[in-house]
N, C-alpha and C positions, 0 to 999 in steps of 0.2 A: 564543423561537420565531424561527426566521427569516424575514427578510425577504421579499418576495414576488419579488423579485431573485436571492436565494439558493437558492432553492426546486428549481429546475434545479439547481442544483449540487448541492445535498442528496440530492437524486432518483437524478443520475450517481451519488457515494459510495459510496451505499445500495447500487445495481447492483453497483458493481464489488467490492464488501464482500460481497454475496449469492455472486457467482463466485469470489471467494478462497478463502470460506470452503466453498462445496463443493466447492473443487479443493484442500482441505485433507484434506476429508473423504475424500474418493479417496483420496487420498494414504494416509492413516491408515489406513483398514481395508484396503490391501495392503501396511501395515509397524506390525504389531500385532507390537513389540519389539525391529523387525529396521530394521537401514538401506537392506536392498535393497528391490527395489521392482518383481517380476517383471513385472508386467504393464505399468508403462511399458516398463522395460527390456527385455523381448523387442517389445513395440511401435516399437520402437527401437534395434537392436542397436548403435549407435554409443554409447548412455546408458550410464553406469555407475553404481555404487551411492553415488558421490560426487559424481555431477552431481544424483541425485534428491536427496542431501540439499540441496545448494545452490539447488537450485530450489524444497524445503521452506521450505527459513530462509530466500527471498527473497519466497516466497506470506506465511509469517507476518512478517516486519517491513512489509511491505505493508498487512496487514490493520490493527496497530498503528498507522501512518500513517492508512489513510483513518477509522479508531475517533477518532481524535485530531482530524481534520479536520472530522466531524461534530460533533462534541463541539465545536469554536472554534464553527462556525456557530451551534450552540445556546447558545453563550455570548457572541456576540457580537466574538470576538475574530478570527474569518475572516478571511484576507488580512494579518494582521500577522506578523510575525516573530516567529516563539517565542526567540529570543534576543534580537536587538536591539530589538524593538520595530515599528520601522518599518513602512512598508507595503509589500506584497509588489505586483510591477509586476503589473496585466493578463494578459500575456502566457507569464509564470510560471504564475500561476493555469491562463489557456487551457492549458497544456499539460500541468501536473499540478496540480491543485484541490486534492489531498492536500498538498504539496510545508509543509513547516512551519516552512521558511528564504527569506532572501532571498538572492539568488546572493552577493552579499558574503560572510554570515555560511556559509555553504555553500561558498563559495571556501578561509575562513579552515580548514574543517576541512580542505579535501583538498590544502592547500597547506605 
């Protein structure tokens, strides 16, 4: 169980894991086989049927991040660096809770 410090953060997660996953759901039952995506797309004439998928696969690695992030909370591992180990700054945390690198090890990949 998490700490009573964690507990706000757990809560944020949870939220934004509740919004993913029904802006998944949208998503799904207007592309039952298909990649287009009428009803954003005409909500949007600018959207194409290659910006909804990229906005699919960026809701689902999203959800996989904050599933993973609760999961460290309840394991105790919160705040550390799923590669290196370390501890993840504050300030990282403040700005994504999810986040499951430390900008180092996060540098090393996009660099």
């Amino acid at each position: 169980m998490p700490s009573d410090k964690n507990i706000a953060i757990l809560r944020r997660l949870e939220r934004q894991l509740v919004d993913v996953q029904h802006n998944l759901q949208m998503i799904n039952a207007e592309l039952p086989g298909s990649a287009d995506s009428p009803a954003l797309i005409n909500s949007n004439p600018t959207l194409t049927s290659s910006d909804v998928t990229v906005i699919k696969t960026h809701m689902l690695r999203r959800s996989l991040l904050l599933k993973s992030a609760i999961k460290r909370l309840h394991t105790g591992t919160f705040g550390q660096c799923c590669v290196c180990g370390d501890s993840l700054s504050s300030n990282h945390l403040l700005a994504d809770p999810a986040t499951p690198t430390c900008l180092d090890c996060q540098n090393e990949v996009y660099l």
